[in-house]
C-alpha positions in Angstrom: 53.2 20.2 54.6 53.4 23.9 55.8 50.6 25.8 57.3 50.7 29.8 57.2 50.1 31.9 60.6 47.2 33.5 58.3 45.7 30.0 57.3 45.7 29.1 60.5 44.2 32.0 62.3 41.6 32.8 59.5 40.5 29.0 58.7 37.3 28.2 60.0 35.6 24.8 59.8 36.8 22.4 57.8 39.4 22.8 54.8 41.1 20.4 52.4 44.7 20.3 50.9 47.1 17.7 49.1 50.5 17.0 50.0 52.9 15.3 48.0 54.7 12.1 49.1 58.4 13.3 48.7 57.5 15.6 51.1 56.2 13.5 54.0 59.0 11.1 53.2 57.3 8.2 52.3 59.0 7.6 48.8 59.9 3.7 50.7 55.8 3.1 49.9 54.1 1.8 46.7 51.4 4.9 46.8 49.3 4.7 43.9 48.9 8.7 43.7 51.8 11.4 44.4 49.5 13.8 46.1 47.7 13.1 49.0 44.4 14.8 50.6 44.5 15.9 53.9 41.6 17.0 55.8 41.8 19.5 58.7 39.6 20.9 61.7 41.3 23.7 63.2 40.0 25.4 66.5 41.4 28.3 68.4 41.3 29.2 72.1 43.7 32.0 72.8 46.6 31.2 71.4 46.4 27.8 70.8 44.9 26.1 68.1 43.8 22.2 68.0 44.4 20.8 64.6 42.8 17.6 63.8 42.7 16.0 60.4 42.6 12.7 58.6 45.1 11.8 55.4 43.8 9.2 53.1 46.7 7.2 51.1 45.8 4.8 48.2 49.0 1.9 48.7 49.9 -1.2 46.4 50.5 -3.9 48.9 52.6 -7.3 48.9 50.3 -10.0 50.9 52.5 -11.2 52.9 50.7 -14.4 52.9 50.7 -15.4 49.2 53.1 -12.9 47.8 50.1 -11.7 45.7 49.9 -7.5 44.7 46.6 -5.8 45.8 45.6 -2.1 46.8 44.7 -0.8 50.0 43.3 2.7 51.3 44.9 3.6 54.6 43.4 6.8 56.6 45.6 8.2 59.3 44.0 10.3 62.1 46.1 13.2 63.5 45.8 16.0 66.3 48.4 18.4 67.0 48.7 21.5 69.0 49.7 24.4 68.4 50.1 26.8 70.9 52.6 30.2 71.5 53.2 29.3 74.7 56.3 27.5 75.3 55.2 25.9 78.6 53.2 23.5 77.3 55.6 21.7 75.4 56.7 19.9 79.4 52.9 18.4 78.7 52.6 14.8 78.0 49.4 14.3 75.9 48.3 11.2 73.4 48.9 14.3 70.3 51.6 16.2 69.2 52.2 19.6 70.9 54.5 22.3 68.5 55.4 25.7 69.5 54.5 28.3 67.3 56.6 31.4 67.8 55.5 35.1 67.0 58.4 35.5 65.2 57.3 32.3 62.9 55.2 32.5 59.7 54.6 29.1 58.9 54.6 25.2 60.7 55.8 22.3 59.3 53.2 19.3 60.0 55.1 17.0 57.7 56.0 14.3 60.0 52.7 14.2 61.9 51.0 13.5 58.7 53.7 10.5 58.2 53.5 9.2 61.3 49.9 9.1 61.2 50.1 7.0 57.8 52.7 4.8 59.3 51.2 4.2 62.5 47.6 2.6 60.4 50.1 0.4 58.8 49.7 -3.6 59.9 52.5 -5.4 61.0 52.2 -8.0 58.2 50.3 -7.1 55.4 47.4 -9.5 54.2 45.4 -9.4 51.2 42.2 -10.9 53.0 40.8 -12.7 55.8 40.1 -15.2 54.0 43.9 -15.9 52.3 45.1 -19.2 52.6 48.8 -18.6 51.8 51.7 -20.7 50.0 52.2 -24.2 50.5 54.6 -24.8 52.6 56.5 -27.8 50.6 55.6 -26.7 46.5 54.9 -23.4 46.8 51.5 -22.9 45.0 49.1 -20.3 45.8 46.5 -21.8 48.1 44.0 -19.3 47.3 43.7 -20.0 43.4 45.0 -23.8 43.3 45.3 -26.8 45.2 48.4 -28.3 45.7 49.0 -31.9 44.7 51.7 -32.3 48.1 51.2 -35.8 50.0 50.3 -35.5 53.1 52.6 -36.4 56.1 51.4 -39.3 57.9 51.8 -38.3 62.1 54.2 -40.5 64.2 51.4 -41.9 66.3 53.4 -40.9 69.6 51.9 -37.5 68.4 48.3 -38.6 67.7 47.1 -37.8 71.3 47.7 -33.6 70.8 45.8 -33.9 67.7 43.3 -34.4 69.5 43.6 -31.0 72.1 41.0 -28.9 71.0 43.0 -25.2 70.9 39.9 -23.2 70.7 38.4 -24.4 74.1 41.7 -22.8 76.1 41.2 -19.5 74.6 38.4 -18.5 76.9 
């Protein structure tokens, strides 16, 4: 997503705008809608400006748990800044920093806004709380059926950690 100099330096408040996902590079993701809104703060002291915005994205997820399809709304926060003075590029900050030359008329914010959709991303994706899974030896969906798998009886040498109570050694 490009931003003009002019957009930039005449926005004020807060301003919307879609960007599509071949763009940020996120073809790899089952996104429910091609274009994406992106909303955006801008404020300006001197020559830099502090952009901060939020990019909602609609997915169709795989629970990794029961292998069952459901959608999920991700919003990724962003803040980037942009400034004309090369100097503060050397800063370390918890945002992006991009120089803006005078000789530039637009900035590419493309791979903040992906990063900020890949970063809200879980590790394993699960459908709910609540999801029980697969069984483990037939394969049936725990959450919709029960499963008709006999139980394994315990070798009684074991029977004594059955009875360790995990939740106590948490705290």
């Amino acid at each position: 997503m490009r931003l003009s100099r002019r957009e930039l330096y005449e926005s004020s408040g807060e301003f919307q705008r879609t960007v599509s996902i071949s763009k940020l590079g996120l073809d790899d993701l089952s996104l429910l809608k091609d274009n994406l809104p992106v909303t955006m703060k801008i404020k300006r002291s001197n020559s830099t400006l502090d952009v901060r915005g939020e990019v909602t994205a609609d997915l169709k997820e795989t629970c990794d748990r029961c292998l069952e399809i459901y959608d999920k709304t991700i919003k990724g926060s962003f803040r980037i800044l942009v400034t004309e003075d090369p100097s503060m590029l050397n800063e370390t900050s918890n945002f992006d920093i991009m120089f803006f030359s005078t000789d530039q008329n637009e900035i590419d914010i493309s791979p903040a806004l992906r990063d900020s959709i890949v970063l809200e991303r879980p590790m394993k994706e699960i459908c709910s709380k609540e999801c029980k899974g697969l069984c483990a030896g037939c394969g049936v969906n725990l959450n919709t059926s029960s499963c008709k798998c006999k139980k394994e009886e315990m070798d009684e040498r074991w029977a004594p950690l059955k009875e360790i109570n995990l939740s106590d050694m948490e705290n």
